[in-house]
C-alpha positions as CSV (number, residue, x, y, z in Angstrom):
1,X,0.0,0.0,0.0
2,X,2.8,2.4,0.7
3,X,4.6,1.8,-2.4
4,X,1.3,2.6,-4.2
5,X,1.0,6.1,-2.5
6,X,5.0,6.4,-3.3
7,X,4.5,5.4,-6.9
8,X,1.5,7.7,-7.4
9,X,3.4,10.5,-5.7
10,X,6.2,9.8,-8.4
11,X,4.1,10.2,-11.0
12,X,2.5,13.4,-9.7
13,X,6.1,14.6,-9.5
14,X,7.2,13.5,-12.9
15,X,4.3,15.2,-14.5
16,X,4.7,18.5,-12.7
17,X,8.5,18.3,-13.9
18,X,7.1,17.5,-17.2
19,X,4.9,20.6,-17.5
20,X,7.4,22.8,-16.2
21,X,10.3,21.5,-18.6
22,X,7.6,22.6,-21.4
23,X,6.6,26.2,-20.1
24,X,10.0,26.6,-19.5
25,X,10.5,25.8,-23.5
26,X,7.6,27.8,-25.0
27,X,9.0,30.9,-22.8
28,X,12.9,30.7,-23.8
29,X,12.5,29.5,-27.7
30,X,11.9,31.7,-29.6
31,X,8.6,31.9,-31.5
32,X,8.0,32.7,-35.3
33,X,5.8,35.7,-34.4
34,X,9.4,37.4,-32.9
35,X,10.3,40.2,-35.2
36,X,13.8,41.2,-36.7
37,X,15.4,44.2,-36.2
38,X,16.4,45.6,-39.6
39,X,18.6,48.5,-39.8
40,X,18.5,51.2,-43.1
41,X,21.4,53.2,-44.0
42,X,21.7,55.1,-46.8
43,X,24.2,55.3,-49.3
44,X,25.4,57.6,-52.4
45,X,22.5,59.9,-53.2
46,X,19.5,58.3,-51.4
47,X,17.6,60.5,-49.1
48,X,18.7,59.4,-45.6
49,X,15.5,58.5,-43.5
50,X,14.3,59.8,-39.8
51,X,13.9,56.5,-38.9
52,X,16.5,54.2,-39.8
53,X,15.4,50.8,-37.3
54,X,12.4,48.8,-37.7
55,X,11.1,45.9,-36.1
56,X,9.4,43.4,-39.1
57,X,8.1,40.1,-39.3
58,X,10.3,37.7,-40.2
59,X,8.3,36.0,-42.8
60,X,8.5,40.1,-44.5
61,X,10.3,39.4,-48.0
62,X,12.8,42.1,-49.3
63,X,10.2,42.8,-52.1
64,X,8.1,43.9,-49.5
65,X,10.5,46.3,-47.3
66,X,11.5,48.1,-51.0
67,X,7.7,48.7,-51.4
68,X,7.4,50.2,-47.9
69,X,10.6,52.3,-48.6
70,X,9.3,53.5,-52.0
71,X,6.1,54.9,-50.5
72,X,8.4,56.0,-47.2
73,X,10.7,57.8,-49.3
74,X,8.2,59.2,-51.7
75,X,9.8,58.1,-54.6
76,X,8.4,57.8,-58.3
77,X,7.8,55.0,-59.9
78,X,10.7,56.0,-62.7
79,X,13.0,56.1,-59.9
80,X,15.3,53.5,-58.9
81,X,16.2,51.9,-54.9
82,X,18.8,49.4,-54.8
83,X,18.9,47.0,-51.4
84,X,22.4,45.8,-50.5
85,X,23.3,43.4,-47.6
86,X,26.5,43.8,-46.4
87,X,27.8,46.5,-48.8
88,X,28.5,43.9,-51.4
89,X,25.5,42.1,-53.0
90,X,21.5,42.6,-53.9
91,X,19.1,40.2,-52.2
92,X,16.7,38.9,-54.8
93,X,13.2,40.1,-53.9
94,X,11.6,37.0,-52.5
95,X,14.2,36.5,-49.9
96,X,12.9,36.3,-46.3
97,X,14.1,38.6,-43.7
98,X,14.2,35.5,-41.8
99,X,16.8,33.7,-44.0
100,X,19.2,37.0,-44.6
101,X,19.2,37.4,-41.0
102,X,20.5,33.9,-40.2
103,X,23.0,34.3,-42.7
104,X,24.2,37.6,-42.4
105,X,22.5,39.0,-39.1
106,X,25.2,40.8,-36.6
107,X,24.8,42.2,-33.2
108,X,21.1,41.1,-33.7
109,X,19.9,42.8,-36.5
110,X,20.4,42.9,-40.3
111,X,21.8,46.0,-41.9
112,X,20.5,47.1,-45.1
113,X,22.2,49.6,-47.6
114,X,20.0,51.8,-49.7
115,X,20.4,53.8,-52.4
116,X,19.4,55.3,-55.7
117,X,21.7,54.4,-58.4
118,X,23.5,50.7,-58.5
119,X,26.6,50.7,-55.7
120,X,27.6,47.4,-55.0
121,X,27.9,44.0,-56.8
């Protein structure tokens, strides 16, 4: 009889441990609603912006953020904006954030170079 109560007290313990092992894991991983810090400089003769961090999604594709930064920048459709990761090449336009960061990411954000007129690559 006592090693019933002892075995059912085991349990009890096992599956608190359990559920505590898995709150602990939903709180410290990282979920895929998080967002990436991007960070805009501009380069050459591209109008520098106020705001040059944003927080976006990480599913966002680079297609996207040049679309936001067209209307952002007020800029016609004649004119030209070139994305550059890391000063050297031009993300193709349905890149993730998500995947440039992983690759490329530093300090946790990804830096993005902007300008007007081809720069880089």
């Amino acid at each position: 009889m006592a090693d019933n109560k002892e075995l059912e007290t085991q349990e009890e313990v096992n599956s608190e441990t359990q559920s505590l092992a898995a709150t602990e894991e939903a709180v410290t991983k990282p979920t895929n609603k998080q967002k990436i810090d991007i960070f805009l400089k501009a380069t050459g003769n591209a109008p520098i912006m106020k705001i040059k961090k944003w927080a976006v999604p990480p599913e966002r594709t680079i297609g996207k953020i040049i679309e936001f930064m067209r209307k952002y920048l007020h800029l016609d459709s004649k004119e030209s904006l070139f994305l550059y990761i890391n000063q050297a090449f031009a993300p193709s336009p349905d890149q993730t954030v998500r995947n440039l960061y992983d690759c490329y990411g530093t300090d946790g954000k990804l830096v993005l170079h902007y300008c007007k007129s081809p720069a880089w690559g």
